[in-house]
C-alpha positions as CSV (number, residue, x, y, z in Angstrom):
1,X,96.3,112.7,118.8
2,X,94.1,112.7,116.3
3,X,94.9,109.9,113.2
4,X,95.6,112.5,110.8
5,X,98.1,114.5,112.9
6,X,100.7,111.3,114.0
7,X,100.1,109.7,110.2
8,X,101.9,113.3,109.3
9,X,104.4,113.1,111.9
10,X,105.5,109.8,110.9
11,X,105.5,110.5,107.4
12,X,107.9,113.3,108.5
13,X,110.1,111.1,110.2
14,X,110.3,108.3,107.6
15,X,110.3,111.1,104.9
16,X,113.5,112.3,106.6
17,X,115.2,108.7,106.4
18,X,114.2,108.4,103.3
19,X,114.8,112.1,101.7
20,X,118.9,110.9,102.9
21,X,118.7,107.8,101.4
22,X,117.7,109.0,98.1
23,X,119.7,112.7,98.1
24,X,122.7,110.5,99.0
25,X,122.2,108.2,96.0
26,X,121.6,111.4,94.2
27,X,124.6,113.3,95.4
28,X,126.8,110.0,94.6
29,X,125.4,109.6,90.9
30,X,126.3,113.6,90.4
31,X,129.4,113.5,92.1
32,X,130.4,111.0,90.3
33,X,129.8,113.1,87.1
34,X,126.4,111.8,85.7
35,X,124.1,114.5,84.2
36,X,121.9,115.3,87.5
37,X,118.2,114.2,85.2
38,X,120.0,110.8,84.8
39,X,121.3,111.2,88.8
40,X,118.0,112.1,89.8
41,X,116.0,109.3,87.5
42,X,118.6,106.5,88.9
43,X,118.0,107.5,92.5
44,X,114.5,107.7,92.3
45,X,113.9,104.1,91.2
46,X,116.4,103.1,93.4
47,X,113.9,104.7,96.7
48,X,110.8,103.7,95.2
49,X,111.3,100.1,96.7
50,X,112.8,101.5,99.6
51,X,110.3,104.0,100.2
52,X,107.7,102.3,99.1
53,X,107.6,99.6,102.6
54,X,108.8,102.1,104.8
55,X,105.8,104.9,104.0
56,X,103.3,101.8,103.0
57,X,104.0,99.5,106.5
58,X,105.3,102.7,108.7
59,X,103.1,105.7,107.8
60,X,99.8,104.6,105.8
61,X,99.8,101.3,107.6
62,X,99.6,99.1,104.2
63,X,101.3,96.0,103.5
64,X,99.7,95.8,99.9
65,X,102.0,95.2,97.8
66,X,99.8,95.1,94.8
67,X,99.5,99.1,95.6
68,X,103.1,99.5,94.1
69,X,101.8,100.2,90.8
70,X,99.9,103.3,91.8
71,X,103.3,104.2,94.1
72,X,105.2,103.8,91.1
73,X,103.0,106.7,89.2
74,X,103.7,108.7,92.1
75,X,107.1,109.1,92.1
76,X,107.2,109.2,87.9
77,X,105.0,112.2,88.4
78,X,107.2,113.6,91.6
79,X,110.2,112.9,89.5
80,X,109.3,115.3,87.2
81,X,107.6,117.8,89.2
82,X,111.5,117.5,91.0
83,X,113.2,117.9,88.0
84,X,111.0,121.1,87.0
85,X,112.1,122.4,90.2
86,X,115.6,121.5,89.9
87,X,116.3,123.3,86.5
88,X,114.2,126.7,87.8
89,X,117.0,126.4,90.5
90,X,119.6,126.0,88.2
91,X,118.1,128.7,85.9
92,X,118.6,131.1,88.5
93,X,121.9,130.4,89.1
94,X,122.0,127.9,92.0
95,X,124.2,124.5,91.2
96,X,122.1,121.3,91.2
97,X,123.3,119.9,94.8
98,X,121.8,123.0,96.3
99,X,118.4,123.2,93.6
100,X,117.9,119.4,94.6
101,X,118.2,120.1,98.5
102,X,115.7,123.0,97.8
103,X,112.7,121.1,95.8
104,X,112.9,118.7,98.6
105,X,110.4,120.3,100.8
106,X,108.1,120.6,97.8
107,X,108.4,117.4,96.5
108,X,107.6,115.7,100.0
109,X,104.7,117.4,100.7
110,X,103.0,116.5,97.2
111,X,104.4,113.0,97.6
112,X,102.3,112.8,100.9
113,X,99.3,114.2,99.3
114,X,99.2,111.8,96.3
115,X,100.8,108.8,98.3
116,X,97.4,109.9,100.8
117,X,95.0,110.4,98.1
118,X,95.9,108.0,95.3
119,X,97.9,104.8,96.7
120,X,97.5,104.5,100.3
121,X,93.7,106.3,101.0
């Protein structure tokens, strides 16, 4: 299998683990009735240590730490990309557990492209 091909399949797979650890901290924060920018802020600098060894030592192969700084950027610019997404949802009538499932798709596939390009190339 070409490198490309099982570097995106595990990135699916530890984007999976991940995308329930964070919606679960998400869903928690909400629940729990914090406003969903603040639920959605809190949960993604909770995963960005989490995520940060499981995509850099399980998908890009990295155990850099010093790269954290660039995957830090990542996720402040997917966290607001996400929360773009997550008010058009709302906007259009959707509540914000179903807009945040939603942008989820989105939001992984640019975090793979920038995690690729920018902090793990």
């Amino acid at each position: 299998m070409h490198r490309n091909h099982s570097q995106i399949i595990r990135f699916l797979f530890v984007g999976l683990l991940n995308t329930i650890f964070g919606y679960g901290i998400f869903v928690i924060l909400l629940y729990s009735g914090i406003h969903h920018a603040i639920s959605l802020f809190f949960s993604t600098i909770i995963g960005i240590v989490f995520n940060f060894k499981t995509l850099g030592t399980l998908v890009f192969k990295s155990t850099n730490n010093k790269l954290i700084y660039r995957f830090f950027f990542v996720y402040f610019f997917s966290y607001f990309a996400n929360l773009i997404l997550i008010n058009m949802f709302h906007m259009i009538g959707l509540n914000f557990y179903f807009s945040a499932a939603l942008s989820i798709a989105p939001i992984a596939l640019l975090s793979y492209l920038l995690n690729r390009r920018y902090v793990f190339n």
